[in-house]
DRENKE-528537 format. One record per residue: residue in one letter; x, y, z of N, C-alpha, C in turn. Coordinates in steps of 0.001 Angstrom, whole numbers, padded with zeros to 6 digits, always signed. Each point is the difference from the previous one (the first is absolute). Example, Ala and Ser with C-alpha at 12.3 -4.5 7.8 and 13.67 -1.06 7.14 Angstrom:
A+013190-005690+007800-000890+001190+000000+000900+001200+000000S-000350+001050-000720+000820+001190+000060-000770+001090+000730
# end
This chain:
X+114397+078301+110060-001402+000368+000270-000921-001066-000585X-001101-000615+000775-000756-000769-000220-000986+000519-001320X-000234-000734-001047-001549+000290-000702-000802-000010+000706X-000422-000611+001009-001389-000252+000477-000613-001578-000909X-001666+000416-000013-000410-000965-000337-000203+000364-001436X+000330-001225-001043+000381+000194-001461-001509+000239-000435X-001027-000525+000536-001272-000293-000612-000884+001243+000205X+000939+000900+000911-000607+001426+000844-000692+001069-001340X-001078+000189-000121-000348+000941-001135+000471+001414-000276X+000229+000756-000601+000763+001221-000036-001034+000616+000012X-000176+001370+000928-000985+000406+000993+000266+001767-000069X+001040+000012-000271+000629+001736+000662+001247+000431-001374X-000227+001183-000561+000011+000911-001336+001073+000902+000933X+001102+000374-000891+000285+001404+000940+000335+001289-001544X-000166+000986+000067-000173+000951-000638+000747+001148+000321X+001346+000170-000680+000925+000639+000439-000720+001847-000376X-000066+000612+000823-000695+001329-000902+000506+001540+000959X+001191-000325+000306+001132+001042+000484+000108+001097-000715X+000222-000432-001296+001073+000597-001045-000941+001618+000077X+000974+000985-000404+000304+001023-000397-001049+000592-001314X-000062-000861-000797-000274+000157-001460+000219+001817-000572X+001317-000030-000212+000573+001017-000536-000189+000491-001345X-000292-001287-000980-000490-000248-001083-001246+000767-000543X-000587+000324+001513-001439+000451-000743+000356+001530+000523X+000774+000528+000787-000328+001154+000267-000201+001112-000603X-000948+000759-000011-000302+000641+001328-001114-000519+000270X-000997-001210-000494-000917-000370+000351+000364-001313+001221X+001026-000405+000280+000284-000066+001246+000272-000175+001318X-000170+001926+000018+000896+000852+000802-001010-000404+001295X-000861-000238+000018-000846-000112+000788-001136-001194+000251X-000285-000611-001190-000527-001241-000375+001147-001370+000119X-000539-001094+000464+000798-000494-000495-000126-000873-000907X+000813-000209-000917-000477-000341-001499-000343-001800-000012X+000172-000580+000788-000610-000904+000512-002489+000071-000188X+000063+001376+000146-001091+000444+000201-000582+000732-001681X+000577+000213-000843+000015+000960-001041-001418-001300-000766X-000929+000566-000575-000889-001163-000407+000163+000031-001058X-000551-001708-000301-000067-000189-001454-001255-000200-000109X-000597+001168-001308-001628+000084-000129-000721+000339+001555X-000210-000921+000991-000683+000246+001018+000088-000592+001208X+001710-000510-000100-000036-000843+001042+001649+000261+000233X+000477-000035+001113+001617+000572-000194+000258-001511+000084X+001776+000742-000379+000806-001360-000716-000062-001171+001230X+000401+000157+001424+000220-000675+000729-001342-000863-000191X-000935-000077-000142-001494-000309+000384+000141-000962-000776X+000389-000204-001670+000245-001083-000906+000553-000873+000466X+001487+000026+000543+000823-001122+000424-000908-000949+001146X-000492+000740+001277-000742-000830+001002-001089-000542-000285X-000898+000481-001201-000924-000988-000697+000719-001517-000520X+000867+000358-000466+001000-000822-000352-000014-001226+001042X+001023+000849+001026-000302-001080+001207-000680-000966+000080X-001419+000806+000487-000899-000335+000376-000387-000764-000727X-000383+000093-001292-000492-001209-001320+000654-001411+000638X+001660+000192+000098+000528-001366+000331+000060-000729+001424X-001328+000957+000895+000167-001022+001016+001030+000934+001108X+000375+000799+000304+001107+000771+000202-001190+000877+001530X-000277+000200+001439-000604-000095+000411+000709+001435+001246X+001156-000518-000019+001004+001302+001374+000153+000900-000977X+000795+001092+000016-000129+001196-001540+001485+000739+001002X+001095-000291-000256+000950+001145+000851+000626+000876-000830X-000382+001276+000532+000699+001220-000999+000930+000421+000803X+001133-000195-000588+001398+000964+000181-000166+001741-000083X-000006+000960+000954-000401+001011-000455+001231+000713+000570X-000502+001539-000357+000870+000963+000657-000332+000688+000595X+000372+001333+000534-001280+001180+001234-000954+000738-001126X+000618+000111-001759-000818+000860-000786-000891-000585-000682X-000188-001783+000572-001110-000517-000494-001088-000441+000384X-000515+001238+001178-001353-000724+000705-001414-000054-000905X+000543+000748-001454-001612-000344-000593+000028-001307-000641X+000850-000903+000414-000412-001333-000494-000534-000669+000709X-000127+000369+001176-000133-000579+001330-001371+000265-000198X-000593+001308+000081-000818+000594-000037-001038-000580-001050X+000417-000168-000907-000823-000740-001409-000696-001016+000319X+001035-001443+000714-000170-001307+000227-000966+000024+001400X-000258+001477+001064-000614-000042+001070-001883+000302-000259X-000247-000383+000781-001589+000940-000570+000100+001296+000321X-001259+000435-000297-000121+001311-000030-001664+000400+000155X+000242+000161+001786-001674+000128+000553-000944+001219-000780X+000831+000914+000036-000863+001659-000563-000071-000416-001575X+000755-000575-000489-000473-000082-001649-001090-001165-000039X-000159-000715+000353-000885-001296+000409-001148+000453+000432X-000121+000667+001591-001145+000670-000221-000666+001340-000765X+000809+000028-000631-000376+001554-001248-000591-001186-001104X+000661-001073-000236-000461-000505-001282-001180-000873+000374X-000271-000300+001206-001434-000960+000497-001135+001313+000121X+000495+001238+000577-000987+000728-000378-000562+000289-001158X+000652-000133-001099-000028+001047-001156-000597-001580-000710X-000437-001081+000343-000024-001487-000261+001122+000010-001163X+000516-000091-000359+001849+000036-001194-000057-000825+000447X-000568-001498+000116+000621-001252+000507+000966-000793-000654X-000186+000075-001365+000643-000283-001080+001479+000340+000538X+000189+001371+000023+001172+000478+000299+000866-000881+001627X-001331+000003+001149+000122-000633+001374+000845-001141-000622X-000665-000927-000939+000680-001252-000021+001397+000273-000035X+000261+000696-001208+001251-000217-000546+000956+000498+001308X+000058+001243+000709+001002-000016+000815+000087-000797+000934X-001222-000499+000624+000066-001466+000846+000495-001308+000030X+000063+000127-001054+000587-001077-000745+001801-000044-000782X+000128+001296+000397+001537-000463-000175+000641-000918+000524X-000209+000171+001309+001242-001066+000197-001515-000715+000941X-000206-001281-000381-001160-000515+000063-000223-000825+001699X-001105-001055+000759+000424-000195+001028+000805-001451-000102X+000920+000096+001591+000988-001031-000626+000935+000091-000634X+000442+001326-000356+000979+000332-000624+001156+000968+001354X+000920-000378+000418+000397+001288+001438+001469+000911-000845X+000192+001101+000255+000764+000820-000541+000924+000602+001247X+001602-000308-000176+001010+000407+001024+000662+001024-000812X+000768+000804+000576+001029+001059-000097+000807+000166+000559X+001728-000228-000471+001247+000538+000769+000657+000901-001070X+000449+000864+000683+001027+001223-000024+000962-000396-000408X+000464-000059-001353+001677+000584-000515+000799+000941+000397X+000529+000359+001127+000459+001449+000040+000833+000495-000774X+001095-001204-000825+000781+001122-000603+000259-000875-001647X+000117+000881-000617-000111-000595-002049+000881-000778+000072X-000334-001383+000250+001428-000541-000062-000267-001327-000886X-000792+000174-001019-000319-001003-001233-000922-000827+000200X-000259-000730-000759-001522-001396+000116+000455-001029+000569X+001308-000161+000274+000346-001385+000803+000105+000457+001512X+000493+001482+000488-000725+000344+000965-001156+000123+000594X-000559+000509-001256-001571-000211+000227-000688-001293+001005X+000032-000580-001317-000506-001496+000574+000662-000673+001249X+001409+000736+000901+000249-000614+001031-000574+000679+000989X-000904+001218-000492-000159+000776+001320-001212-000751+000153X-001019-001139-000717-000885-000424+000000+000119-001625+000644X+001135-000189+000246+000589-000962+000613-000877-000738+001722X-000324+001266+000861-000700-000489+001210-001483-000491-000429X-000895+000267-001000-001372+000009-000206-000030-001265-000822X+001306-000134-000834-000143-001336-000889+000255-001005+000760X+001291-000024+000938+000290-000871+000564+000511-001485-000419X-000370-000889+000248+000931-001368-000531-001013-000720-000996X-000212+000862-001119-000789-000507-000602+000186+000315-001450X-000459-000422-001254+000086+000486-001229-000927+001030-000277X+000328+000869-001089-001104+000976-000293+000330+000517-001130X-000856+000671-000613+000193+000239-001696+000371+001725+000694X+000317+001098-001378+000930+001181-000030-000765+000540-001269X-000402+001146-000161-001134+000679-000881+000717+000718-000276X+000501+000777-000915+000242+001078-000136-000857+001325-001069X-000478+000954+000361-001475+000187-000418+000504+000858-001730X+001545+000644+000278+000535+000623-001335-000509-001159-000883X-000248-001379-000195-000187-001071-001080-001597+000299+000524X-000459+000623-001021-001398-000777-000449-000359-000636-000709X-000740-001078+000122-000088-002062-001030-000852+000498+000420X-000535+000066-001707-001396-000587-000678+000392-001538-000222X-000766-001036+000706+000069-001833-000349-000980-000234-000837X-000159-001009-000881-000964-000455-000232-000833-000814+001096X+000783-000720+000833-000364-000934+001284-000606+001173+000971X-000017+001338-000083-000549+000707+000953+001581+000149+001143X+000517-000648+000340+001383+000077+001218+000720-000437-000457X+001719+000330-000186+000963-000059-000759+000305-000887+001691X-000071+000544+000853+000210-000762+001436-000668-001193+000009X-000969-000012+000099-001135-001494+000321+000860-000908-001298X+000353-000177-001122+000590-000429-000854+001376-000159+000622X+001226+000514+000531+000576-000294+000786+000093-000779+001634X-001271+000130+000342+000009-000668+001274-000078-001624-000346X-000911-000253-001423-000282-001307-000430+001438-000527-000579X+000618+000473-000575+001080-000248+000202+001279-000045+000763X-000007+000640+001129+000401-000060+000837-000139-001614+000956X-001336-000140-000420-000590-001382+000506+000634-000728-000542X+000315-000453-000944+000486-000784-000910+001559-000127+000168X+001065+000668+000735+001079-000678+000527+000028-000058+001294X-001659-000287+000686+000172-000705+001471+000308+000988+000869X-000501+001775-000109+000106+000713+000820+001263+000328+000693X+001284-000066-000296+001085-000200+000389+001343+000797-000493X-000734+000860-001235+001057+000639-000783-000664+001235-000330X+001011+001372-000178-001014+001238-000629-000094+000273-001299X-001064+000716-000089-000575+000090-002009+000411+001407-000029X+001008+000361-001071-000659+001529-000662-000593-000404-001660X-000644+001193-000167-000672+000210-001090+001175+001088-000574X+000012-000668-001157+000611+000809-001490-000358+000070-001223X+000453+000796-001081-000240+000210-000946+001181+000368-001369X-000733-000332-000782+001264+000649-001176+000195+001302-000194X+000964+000434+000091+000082+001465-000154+000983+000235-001659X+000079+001135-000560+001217-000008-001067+001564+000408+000873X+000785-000447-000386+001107-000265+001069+000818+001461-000091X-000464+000910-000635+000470+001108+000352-000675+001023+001061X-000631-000553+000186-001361+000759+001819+000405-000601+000975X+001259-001575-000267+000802-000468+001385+000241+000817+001473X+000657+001021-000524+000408+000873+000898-001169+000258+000979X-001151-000087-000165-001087+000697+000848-000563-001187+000652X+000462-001414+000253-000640-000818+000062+001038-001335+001212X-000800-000538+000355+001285-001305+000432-000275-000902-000886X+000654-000815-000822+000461-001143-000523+000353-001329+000337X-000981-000672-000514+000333-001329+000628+000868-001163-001085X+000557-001353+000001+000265-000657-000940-000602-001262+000706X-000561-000866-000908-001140-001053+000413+000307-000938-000426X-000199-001362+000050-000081-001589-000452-001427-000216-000063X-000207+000221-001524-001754-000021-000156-000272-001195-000018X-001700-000074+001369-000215-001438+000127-001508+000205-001036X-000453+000665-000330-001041-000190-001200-000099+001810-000429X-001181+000278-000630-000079+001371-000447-000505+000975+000816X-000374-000555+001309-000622+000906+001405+001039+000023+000800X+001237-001315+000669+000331+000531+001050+002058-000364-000693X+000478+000300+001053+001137-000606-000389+000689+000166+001434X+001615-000515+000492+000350+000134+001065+000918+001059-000117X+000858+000846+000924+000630+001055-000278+001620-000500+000264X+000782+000529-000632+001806-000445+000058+000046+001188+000542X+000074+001263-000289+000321+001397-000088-000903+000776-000026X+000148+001256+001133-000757+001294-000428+001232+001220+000609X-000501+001302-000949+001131+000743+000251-001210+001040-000116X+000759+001370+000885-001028+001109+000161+000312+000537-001208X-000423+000657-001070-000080+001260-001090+000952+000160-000501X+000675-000803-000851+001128-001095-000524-000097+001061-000885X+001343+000598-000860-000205+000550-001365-000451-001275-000919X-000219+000405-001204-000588-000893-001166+001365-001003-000274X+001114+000406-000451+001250-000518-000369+000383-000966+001705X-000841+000106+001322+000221-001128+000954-000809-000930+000502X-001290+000535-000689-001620-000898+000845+000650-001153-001052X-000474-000940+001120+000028-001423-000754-001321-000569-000920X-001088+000973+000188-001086-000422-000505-000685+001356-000601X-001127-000058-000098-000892+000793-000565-001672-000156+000975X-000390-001257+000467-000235+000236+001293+000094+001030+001343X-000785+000714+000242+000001+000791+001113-001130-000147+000752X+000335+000326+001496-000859+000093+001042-000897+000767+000100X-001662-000672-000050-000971+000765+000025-000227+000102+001664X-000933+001317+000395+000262+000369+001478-001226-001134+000434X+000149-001500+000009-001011-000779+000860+001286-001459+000509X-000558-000439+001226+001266-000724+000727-000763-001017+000684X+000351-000937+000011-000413-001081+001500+001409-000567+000625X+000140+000818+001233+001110-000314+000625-000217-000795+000814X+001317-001011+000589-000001-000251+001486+000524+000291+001210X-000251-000022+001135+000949+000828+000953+001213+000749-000205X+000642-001863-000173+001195+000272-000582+000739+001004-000379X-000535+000711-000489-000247+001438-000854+000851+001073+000799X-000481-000074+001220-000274+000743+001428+001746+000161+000135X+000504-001416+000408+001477-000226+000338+001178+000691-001528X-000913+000205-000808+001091+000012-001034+000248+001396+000048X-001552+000899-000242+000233+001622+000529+000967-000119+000800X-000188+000222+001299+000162+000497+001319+001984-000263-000531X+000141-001196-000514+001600+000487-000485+000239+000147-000900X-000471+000751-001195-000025+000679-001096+000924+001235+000251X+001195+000229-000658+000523+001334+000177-000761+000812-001171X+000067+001687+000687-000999+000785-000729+000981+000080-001174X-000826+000377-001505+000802+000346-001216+000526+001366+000377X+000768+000376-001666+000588+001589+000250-001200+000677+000032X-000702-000034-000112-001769+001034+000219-000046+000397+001591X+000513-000907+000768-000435-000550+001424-001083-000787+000200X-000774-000785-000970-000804-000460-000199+000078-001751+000357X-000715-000810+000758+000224-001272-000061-001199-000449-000605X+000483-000831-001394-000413-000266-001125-000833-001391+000215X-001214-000450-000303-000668-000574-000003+000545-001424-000754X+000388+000322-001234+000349-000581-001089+001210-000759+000620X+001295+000375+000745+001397-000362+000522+000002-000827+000950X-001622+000073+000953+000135-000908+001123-000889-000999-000768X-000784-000435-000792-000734-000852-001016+001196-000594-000529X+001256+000387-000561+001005-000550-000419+000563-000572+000803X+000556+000319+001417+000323-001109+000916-000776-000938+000335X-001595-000059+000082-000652-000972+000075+000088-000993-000785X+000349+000214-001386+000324-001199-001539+001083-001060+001121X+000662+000586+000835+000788-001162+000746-000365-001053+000776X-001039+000554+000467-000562-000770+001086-001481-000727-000779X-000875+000703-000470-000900-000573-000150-000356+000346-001438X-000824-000981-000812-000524+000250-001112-001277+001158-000319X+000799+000807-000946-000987+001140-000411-000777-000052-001555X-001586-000156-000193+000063+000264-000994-000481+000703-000923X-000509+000214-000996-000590+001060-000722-001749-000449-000445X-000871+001129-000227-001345-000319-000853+000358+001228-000831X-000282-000883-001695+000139+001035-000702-001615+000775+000077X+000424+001611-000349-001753+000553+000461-001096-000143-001317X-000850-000385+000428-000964+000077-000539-001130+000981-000128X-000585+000633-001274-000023+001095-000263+001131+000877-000026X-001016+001541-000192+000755+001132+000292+000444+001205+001186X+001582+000191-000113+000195+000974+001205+000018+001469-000925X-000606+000677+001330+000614+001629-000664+000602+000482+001286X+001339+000679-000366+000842+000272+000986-000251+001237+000577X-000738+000480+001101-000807+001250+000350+000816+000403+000704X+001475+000067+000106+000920+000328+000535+000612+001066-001007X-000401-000548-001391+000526+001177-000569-001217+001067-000538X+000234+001064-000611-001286+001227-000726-001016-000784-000440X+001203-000555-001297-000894-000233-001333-000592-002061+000587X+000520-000343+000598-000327-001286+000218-001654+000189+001069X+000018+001185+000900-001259+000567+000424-000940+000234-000749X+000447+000738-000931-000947+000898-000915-000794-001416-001177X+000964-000485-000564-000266-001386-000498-001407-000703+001094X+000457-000381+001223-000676-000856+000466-001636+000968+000609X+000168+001278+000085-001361+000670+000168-000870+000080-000878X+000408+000081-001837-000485-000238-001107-000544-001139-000188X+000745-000881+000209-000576-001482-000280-001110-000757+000895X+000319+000862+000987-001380-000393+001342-000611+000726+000086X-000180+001060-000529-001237+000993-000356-000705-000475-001209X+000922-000869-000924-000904-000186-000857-000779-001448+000542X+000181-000980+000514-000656-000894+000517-001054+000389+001207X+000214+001461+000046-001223+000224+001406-001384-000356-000510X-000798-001023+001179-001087+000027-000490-001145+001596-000150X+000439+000721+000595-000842+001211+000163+000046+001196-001702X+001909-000144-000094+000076+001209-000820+000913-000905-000546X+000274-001169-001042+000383-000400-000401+000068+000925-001384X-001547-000428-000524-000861+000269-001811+000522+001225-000291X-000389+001013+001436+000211+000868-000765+001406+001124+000266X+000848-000802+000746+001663+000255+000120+000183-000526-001514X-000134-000898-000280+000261-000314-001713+000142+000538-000579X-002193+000522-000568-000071+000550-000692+001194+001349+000200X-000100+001039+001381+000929+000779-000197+001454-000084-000743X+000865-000833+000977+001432-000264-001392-000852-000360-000938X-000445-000348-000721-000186-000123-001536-000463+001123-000312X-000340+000929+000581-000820+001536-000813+001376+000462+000361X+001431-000574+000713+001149+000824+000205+000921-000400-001637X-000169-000915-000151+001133-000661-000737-000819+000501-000968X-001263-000268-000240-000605+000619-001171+000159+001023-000927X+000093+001005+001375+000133+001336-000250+001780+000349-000071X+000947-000980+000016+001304-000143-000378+000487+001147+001263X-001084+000166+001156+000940+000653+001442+001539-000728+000538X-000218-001131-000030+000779-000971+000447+001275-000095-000802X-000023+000278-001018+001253-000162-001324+000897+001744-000147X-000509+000503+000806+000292+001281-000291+001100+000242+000450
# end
């Protein structure tokens, strides 16, 4: 399969957001947790800012039949629009208008059946087409200092000539292996390095590293051919991570270590963490979310 043209800008995000999230149930059973907000904005909404910060312009969500309120989110919405131009709430007008801003276009294909994130991303295969594209995954929410943990990857991405894919990783303590894919690297400075090895959710006593895969990617086609003959794991699952490992054959893969912080909103407490910490940076109810935990801890509620 051809790259295309090396100098071609990376243009199109895909956003695997199928999943089940069993994790949260019973909240859900009916939601999909893709949608569950943090402070005032649901989780999915963070990652495509994301995007978008880096230049990121097509938006393709991987969905399922129980996820049309994402669809719904990213669409306008005439009756709330004109309720809020009546009521002048313009303030408010902006902000939903402005989600997904102009110039920005938003696609959707159907997962029909759970068959993992490396499925995912092949069912996204006709819309991407013969081209590179970065892979969001919205369970990682990055706080950057740079504002885009992506746009920081695309610039590097630049930097081996458009021709090879980036994941983003991080240090983990090597006993959380198991929950993670693992990479082993030939560090070319303290941001990137090239990859020898990655293995899916390695026990601790087999990861070769302590390094793990944060959910952000710049793939290339390539990608495409390695799925499609990926045999599924014992899950039935075809693993994202396994066809990335046959690619180490063919083409060079490499890493950005992340900058800033992730909170893993895939799990409770990695949610609950990241709603605290962005409630306390809200410009609206920052002061006095504070002051509250501190009249909590104060009052030794919290220690109890």
């Amino acid at each position: 399969m051809s790259l295309g043209p090396a100098h071609s800008p990376i243009k199109k995000a895909v956003f695997p957001v199928a999943g089940m999230g069993t994790r949260f149930l019973p909240a859900t059973k009916a939601n999909p947790k893709e949608m569950l907000p943090i402070v005032d904005k649901p989780l999915i909404q963070y990652a495509v800012e994301e995007a978008m910060m880096a230049g990121i312009t097509e938006l393709i969500f991987v969905t399922s039949s129980s996820k049309r309120s994402i669809e719904d989110h990213f669409d306008s919405n005439y009756e709330l629009e004109a309720k809020l131009t009546e009521q002048g709430r313009h303030d408010l007008l902006d902000i939903i208008r402005n989600i997904i801003p102009a110039g920005v276009s938003c696609a959707y294909v159907r997962q029909t059946h759970p068959l993992g994130l490396g499925h995912a991303i092949l069912c996204a295969k006709p819309l991407v087409s013969n081209e590179p594209f970065a892979v969001l995954l919205a369970d990682d929410l990055i706080e950057d200092p740079a504002k885009s943990c992506l746009k920081g990857m695309l610039s590097h991405y630049n930097t081996h000539g458009c021709t090879a894919s980036i994941i983003a990783i991080e240090p983990i303590a090597i006993e959380e292996s198991k929950k993670y894919g693992i990479v082993d690297i030939s560090p070319e400075n303290k941001i990137s390095g090239k990859i020898s090895h990655i293995i899916e959710k390695p026990l601790p006593a087999d990861a070769p590293s302590n390094l793990a895969v944060v959910g952000r990617y710049i793939l290339t086609p390539r990608i495409f051919d390695m799925l499609e003959s990926t045999q599924m794991d014992t899950r039935g699952e075809i693993q994202l991570t396994d066809a990335i490992s046959r690619l180490l054959c063919e083409e060079s893969v490499y890493t950005y270590r992340l900058q800033g912080k992730r909170y893993d909103c895939g799990s409770k407490l990695g949610y609950l963490q990241a709603t605290i910490e962005q409630a306390l940076k809200h410009p609206e109810l920052g002061e006095e979310f504070k002051a509250y935990l501190y009249h909590l801890l104060h009052e030794k509620k919290l220690c109890d």
